[in-house]
N, C-alpha and C positions, 0 to 999 in steps of 0.2 A: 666827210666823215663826221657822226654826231659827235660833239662837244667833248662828252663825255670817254670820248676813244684817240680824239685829237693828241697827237703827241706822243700816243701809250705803245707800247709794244702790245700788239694784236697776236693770241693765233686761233685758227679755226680747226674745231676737233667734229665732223660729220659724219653718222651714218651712210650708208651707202643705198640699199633697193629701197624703193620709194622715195629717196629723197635726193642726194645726186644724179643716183640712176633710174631711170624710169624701171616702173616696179613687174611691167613685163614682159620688153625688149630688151633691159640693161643698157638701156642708150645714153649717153652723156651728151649729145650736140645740144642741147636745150642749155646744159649745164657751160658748158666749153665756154662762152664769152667769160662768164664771171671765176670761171678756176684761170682763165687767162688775166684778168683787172686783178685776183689775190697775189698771182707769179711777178706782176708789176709792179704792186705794189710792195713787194718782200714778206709778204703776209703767209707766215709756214701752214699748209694745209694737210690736217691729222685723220686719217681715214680709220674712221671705230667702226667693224663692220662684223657680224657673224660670217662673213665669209674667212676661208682658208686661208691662210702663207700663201697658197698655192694659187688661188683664186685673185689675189692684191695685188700680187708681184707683178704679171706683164699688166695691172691696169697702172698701174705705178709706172711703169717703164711708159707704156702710151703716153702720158699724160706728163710725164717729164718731172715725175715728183720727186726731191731728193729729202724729204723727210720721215720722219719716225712714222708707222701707223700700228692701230693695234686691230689683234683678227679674234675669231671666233668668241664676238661678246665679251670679250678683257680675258681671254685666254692667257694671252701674251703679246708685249710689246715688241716689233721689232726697230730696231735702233740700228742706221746707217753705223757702220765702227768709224768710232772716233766724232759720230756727231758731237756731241757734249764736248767742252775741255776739260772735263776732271773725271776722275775714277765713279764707276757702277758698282756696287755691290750686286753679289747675284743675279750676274751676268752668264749668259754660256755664248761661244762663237758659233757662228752656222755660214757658213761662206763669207758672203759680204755684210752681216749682220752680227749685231749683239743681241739676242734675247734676253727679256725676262718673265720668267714665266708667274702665271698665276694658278692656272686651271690644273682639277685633275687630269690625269689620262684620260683618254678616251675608251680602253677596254671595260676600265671600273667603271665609265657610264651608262656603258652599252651592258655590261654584267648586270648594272643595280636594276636598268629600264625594264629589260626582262625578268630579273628573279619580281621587280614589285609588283607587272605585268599580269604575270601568272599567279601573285599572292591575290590579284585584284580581280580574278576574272575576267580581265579586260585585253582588246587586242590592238596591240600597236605597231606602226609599222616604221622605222627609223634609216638613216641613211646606212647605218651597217648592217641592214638584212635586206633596203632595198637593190635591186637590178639598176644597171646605169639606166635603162629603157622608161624606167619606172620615176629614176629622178629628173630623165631629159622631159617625164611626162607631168610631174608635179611640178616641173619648177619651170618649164621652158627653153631650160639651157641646152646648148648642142651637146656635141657627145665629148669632146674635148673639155667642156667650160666640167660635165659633170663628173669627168676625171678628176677634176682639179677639185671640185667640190665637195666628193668624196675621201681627198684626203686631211681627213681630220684628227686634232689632236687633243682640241678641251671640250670639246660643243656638239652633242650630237640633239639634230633636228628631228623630231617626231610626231607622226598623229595618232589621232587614237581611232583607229574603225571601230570598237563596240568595246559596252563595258561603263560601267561607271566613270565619267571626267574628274568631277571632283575627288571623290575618291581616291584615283589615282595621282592627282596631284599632291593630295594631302601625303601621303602615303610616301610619294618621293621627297617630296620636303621636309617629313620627319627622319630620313634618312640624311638628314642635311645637304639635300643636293637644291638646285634652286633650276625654278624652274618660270620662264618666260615666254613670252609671246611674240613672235616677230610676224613679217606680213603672210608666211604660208605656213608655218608651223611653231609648234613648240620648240623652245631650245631647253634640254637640259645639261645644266654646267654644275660644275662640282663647291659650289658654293661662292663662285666669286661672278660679280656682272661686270659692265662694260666703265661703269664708275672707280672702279677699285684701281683699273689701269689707267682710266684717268685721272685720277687723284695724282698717281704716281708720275707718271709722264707732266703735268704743270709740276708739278714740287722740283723737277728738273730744269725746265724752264725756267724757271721761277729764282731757280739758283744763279740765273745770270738775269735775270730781268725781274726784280722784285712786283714792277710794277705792273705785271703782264695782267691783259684782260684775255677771258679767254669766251669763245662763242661758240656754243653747242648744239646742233643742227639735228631733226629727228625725225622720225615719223608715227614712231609706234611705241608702244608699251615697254618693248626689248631696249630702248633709247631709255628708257624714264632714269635710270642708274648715272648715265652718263649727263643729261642733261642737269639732273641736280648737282654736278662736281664743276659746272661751267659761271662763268659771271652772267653771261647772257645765256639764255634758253630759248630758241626759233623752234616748233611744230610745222612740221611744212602737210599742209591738207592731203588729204588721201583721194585717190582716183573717183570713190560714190559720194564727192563732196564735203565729207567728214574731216574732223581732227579725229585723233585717236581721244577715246573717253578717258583710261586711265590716265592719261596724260594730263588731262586736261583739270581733272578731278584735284589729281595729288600737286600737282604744280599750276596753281590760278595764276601762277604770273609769267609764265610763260608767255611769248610772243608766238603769233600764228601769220602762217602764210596766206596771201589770197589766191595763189597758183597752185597748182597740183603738182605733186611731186618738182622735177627736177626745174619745171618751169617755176615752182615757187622755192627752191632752190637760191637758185637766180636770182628770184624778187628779197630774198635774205640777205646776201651778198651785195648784192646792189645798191640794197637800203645802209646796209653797214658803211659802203664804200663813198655814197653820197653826201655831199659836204649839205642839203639842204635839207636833209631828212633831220627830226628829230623826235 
């Protein structure tokens, strides 16, 4: 482990498509050595993903994670109950979980997308108007995975087929929504990113481990929120060879992977975990 992390309490907070999991299968076997070397090492691993509750939960169960992750772009945290040893504020229970929420609803998102839509001339097509058929065909997922990914609460994903881009963004932004880039679409959320609930989530950790280092795993634009609230920041390379630009732009010190996706994943994890790396 470098120097610098020797001794410290670690935890690791990572996106997920493009960079644990491959960004067109959703495969973890690349990834699975080194989420096994974090499990060993007691090293709690934070899953920030725009995917849903609904989409996290059996990859969480697979993978044998008993910690906090947060869904839909810093929507909301969910918290194993009784993770922590001391009281939450602004908590709600949901079975086996504590929530806390950040994001607006999902109906005001899907209301604003179209009323600014049609103010804008423009036409867009988002997960609450698309067909399951439609999102097993944009996104690859079976028909099950696109159940799951349709049920959303802070984060609704969208493209634009025709119509001024800019425009429309500006347009949604002036309405104070916020609006990001991940690897196949727009996400728009109700003014909060994937940072806000990381901020949140260390400031809890942190309450028992003052000295926590925390390491932030990304691929894309949609990460840039999250990776500035981490001590370390990893970019893991995109499938046409690339880092993500805005990424790369807004954060010069960010570290880059030389593997693609989950394979460079791996190469993050492994470097962290290596006593000869520095």
């Amino acid at each position: 482990m470098p120097a610098e992390l020797k001794d410290k309490s670690v935890v690791v907070i990572t996106d997920l498509d493009g960079t644990m999991l491959d960004q067109r299968t959703y495969a973890y076997d690349q990834s699975l050595p080194a989420i096994e070397k974090l499990r060993q090492a007691e090293i709690p691993l934070v899953l920030c993903s725009s995917k849903t509750a609904a989409e996290i939960i059996p990859l969480q169960r697979e993978l044998e994670l008993k910690q906090p992750f947060i869904c839909e772009s810093g929507g909301a945290i969910y918290l194993p109950q009784n993770y922590f040893p001391f009281a939450m504020a602004a908590m709600e229970s949901r079975r086996v979980f504590d929530v806390i929420e950040f994001g607006k609803r999902i109906f005001h998102l899907r209301q604003a997308l179209q009323e600014t839509a049609q103010a804008c001339d423009a036409v867009v097509q988002s997960f609450g108007t698309m067909t399951f058929q439609a999102i097993m065909s944009g996104t690859g997922l079976n028909l099950e995975q696109a159940i799951q990914a349709r049920q959303r609460e802070y984060d609704e994903p969208f493209f634009i087929d025709a119509g001024d881009e800019a425009m429309l963004l500006d347009a949604l932004r002036a309405r104070g929504l916020t609006v990001t880039r991940g690897d196949r679409f727009y996400h728009l959320t109700g003014g909060h990113d994937k940072g806000d609930a990381v901020k949140t989530l260390l400031a809890h950790y942190r309450r028992q481990q003052p000295s926590l280092i925390s390491i932030g795993i990304g691929n894309s634009a949609n990460d840039l929120p999250l990776l500035r609230r981490t001590d370390i920041a990893v970019l893991v390379r995109n499938p046409d060879g690339s880092w993500d630009a805005e990424v790369a732009a807004q954060l010069p010190s960010v570290q880059r992977s030389d593997g693609i996706g989950p394979a460079g994943w791996r190469e993050a994890i492994e470097n962290l975990l290596n006593p000869k790396w520095a």
